[in-house]
DRENPA-742969 format. One record per atom (N, C-alpha, C): residue in three letters; x, y, z. Coordinates in steps of 0.1 Angstrom, whole numbers, padded with zeros to 4 digits, always signed. Layout:
# DRENPA-742969
ALAXYZ/...
END
This chain:
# DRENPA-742969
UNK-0142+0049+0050/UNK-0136+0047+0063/UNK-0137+0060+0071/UNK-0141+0059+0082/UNK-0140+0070+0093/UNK-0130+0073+0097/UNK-0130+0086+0095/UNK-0117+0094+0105/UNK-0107+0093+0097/UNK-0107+0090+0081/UNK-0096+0085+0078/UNK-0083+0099+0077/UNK-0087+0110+0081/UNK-0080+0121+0080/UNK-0069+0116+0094/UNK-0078+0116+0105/UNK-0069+0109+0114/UNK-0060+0095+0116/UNK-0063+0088+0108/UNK-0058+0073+0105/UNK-0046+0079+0099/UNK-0048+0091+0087/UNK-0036+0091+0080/UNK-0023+0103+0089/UNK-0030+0109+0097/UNK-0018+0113+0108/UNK-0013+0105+0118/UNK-0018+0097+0118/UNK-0010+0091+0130/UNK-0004+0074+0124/UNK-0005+0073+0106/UNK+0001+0062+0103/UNK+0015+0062+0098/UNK+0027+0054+0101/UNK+0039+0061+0099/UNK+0044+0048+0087/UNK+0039+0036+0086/UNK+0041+0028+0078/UNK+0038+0026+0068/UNK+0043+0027+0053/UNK+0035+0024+0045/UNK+0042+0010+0035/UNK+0034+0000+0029/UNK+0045-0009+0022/UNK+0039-0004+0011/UNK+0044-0007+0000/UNK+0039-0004-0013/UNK+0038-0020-0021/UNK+0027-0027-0025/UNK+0028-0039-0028/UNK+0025-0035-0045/UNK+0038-0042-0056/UNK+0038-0040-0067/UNK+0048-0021-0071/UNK+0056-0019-0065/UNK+0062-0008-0066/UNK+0066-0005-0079/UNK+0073+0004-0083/UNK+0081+0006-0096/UNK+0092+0014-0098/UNK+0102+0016-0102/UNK+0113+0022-0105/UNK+0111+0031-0114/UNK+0099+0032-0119/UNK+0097+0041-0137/UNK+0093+0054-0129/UNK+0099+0066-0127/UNK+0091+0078-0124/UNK+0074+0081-0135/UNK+0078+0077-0141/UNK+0066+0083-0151/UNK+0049+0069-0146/UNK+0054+0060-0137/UNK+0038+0055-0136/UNK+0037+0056-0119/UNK+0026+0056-0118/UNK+0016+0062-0104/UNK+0025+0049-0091/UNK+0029+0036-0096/UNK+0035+0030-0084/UNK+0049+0036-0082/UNK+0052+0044-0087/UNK+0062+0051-0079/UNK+0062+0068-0072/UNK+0056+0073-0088/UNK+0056+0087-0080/UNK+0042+0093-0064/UNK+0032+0081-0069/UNK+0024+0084-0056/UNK+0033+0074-0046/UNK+0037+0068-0040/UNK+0048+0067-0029/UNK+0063+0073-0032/UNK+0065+0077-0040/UNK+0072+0087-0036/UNK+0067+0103-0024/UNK+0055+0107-0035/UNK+0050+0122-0026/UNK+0049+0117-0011/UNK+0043+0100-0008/UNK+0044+0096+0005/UNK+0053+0099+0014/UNK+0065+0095+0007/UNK+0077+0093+0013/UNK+0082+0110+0019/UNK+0081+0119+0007/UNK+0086+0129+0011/UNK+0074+0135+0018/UNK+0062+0134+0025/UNK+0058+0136+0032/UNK+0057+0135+0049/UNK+0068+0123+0049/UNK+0074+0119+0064/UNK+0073+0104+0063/UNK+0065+0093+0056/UNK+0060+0084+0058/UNK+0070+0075+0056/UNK+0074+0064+0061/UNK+0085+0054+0058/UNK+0078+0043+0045/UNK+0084+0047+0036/UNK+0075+0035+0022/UNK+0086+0028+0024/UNK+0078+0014+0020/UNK+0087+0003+0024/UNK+0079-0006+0007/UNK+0093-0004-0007/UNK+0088-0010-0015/UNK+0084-0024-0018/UNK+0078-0029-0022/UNK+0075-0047-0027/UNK+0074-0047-0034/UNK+0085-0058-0045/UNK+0078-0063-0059/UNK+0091-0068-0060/UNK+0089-0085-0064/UNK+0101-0095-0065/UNK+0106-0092-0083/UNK+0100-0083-0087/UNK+0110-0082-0103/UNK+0124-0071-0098/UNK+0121-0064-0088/UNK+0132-0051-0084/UNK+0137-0051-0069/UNK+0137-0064-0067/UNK+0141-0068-0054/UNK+0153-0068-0054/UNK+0157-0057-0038/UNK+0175-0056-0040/UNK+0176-0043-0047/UNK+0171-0038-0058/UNK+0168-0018-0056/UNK+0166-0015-0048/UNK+0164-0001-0045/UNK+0161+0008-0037/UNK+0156+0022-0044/UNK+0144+0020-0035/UNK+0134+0031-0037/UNK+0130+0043-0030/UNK+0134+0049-0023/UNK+0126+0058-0012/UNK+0134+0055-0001/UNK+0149+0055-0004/UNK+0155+0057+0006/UNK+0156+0037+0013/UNK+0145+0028+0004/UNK+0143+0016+0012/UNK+0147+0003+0004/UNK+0153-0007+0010/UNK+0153-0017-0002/UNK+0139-0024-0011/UNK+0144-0026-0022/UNK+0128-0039-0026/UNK+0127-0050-0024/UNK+0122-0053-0014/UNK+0118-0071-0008/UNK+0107-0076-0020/UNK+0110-0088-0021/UNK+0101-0099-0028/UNK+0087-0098-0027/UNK+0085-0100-0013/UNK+0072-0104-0009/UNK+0068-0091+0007/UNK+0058-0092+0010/UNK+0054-0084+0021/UNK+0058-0087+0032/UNK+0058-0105+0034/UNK+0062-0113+0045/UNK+0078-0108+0046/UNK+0086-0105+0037/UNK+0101-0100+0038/UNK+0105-0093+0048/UNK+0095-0082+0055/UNK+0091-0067+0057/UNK+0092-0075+0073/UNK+0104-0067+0083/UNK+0102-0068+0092/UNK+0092-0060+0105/UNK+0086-0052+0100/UNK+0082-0044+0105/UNK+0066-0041+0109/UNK+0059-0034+0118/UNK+0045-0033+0115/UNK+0037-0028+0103/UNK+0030-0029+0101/UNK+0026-0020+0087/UNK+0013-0017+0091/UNK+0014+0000+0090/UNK-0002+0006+0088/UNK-0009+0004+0076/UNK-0006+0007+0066/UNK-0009+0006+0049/UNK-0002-0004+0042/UNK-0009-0013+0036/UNK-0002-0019+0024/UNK-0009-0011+0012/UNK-0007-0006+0003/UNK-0008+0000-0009/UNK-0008-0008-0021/UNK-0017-0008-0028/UNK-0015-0019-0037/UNK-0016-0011-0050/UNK-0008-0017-0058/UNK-0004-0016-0073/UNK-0005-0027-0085/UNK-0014-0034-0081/UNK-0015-0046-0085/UNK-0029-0048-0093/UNK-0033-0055-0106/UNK-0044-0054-0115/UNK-0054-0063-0103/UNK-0066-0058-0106/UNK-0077-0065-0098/UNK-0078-0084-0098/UNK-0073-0086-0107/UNK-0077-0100-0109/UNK-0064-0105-0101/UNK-0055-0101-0101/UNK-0041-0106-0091/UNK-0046-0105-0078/UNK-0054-0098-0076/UNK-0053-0091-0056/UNK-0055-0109-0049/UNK-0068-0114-0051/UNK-0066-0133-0044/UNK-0050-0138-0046/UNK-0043-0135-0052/UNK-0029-0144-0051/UNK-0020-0136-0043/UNK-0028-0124-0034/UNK-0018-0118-0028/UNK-0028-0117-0011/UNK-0033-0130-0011/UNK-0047-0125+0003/UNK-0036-0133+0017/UNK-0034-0143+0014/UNK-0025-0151+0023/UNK-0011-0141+0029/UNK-0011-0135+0020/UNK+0001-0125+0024/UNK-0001-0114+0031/UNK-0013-0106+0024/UNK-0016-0099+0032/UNK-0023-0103+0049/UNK-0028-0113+0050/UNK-0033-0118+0063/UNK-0022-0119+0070/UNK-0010-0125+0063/UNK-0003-0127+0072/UNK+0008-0115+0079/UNK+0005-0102+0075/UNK+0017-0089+0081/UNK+0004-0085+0083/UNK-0013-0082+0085/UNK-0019-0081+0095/UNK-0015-0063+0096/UNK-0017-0053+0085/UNK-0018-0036+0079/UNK-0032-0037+0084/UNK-0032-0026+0091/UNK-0041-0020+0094/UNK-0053-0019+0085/UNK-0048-0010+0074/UNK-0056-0006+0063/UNK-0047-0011+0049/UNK-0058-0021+0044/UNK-0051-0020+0028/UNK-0063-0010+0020/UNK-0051-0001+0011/UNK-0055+0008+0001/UNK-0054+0003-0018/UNK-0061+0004-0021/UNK-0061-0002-0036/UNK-0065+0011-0047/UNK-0058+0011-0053/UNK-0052+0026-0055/UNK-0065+0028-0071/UNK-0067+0037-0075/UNK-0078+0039-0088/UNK-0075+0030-0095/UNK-0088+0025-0101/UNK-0087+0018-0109/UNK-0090+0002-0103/UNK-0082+0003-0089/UNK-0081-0011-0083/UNK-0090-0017-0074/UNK-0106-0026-0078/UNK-0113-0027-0066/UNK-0116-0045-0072/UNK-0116-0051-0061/UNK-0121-0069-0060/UNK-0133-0068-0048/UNK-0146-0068-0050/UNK-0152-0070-0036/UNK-0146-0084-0028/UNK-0148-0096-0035/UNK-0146-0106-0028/UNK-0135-0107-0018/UNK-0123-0101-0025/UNK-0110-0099-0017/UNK-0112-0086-0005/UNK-0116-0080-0006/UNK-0121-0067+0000/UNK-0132-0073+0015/UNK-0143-0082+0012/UNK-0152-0088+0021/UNK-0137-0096+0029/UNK-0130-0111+0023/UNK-0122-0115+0030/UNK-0111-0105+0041/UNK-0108-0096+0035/UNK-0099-0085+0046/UNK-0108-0082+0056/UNK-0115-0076+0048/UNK-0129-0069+0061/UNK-0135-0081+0073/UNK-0136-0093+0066/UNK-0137-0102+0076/UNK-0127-0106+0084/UNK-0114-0104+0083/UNK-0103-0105+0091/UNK-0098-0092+0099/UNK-0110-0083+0102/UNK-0106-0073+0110/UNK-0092-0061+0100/UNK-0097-0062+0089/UNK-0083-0053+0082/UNK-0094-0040+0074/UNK-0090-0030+0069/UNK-0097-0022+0068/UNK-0095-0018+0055/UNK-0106-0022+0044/UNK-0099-0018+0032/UNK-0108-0001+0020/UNK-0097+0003+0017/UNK-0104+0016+0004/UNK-0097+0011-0012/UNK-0110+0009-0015/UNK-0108+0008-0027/UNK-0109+0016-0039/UNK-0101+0011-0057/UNK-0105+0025-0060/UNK-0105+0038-0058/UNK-0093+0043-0052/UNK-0090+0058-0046/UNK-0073+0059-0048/UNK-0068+0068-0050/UNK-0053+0071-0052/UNK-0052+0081-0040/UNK-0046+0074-0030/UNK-0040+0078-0021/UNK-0034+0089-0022/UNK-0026+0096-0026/UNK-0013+0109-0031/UNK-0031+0120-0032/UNK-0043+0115-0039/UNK-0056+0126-0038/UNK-0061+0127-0026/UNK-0057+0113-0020/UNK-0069+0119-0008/UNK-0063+0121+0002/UNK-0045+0116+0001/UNK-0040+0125+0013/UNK-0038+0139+0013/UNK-0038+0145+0001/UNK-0036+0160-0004/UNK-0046+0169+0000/UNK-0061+0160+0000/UNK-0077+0162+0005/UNK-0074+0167+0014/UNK-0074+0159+0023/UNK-0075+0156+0041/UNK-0064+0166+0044/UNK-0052+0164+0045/UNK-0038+0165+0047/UNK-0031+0180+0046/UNK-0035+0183+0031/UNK-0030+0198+0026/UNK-0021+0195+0020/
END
């Protein structure tokens, strides 16, 4: 993605889709460093819905989420990402990020065909640290 140094200063929204409560695995402590970096994380995952994570409650689904979203973040195994495309179309993030480890082309072409911007395979908390400082 281009500019993405710039995309990530000027994005204030982040959802996290598949969050976690465990400090010790990557869906939490990489949106955590988000969060203390200024970013509003806004967690998702219907097993911990009604916690609170990052200062935010855990909604079920993404559609829960009143708000705009620059980033959806995903934490989710590659073969799940299709049971989560309807959803994502419908809150309409800027950029979905799919974090190491995590890449589907076919799901990745359908976003890209809907005007959504996707990185796959990258852990966000590296490459905002990159860009960012």
């Amino acid at each position: 993605m281009e500019n993405l140094r710039a995309f990530l200063h000027q994005t204030r929204t982040i959802a996290v889709l598949g969050a976690h409560p465990n400090p010790a695995k990557a869906a939490f402590y990489v949106p955590e460093y988000l969060a203390r970096k200024g970013y509003t994380v806004l967690p998702v995952n219907p097993a911990y819905a009604g916690q609170v994570l990052w200062g935010q409650p855990v909604v079920s689904k993404l559609t829960d989420l009143a708000v705009p979203l620059d980033i959806v973040e995903v934490f989710r195994r590659s073969e799940a990402l299709p049971d989560h495309l309807e959803e994502i179309l419908a809150v309409r993030p800027k950029l979905v990020w799919l974090q190491s480890g995590i890449a589907n082309e076919a799901f990745a072409e359908a976003l890209q065909q809907a005007g959504i911007q996707v990185v796959q395979n990258r852990c966000l908390m590296v490459v905002h640290r990159q860009l960012m400082g």
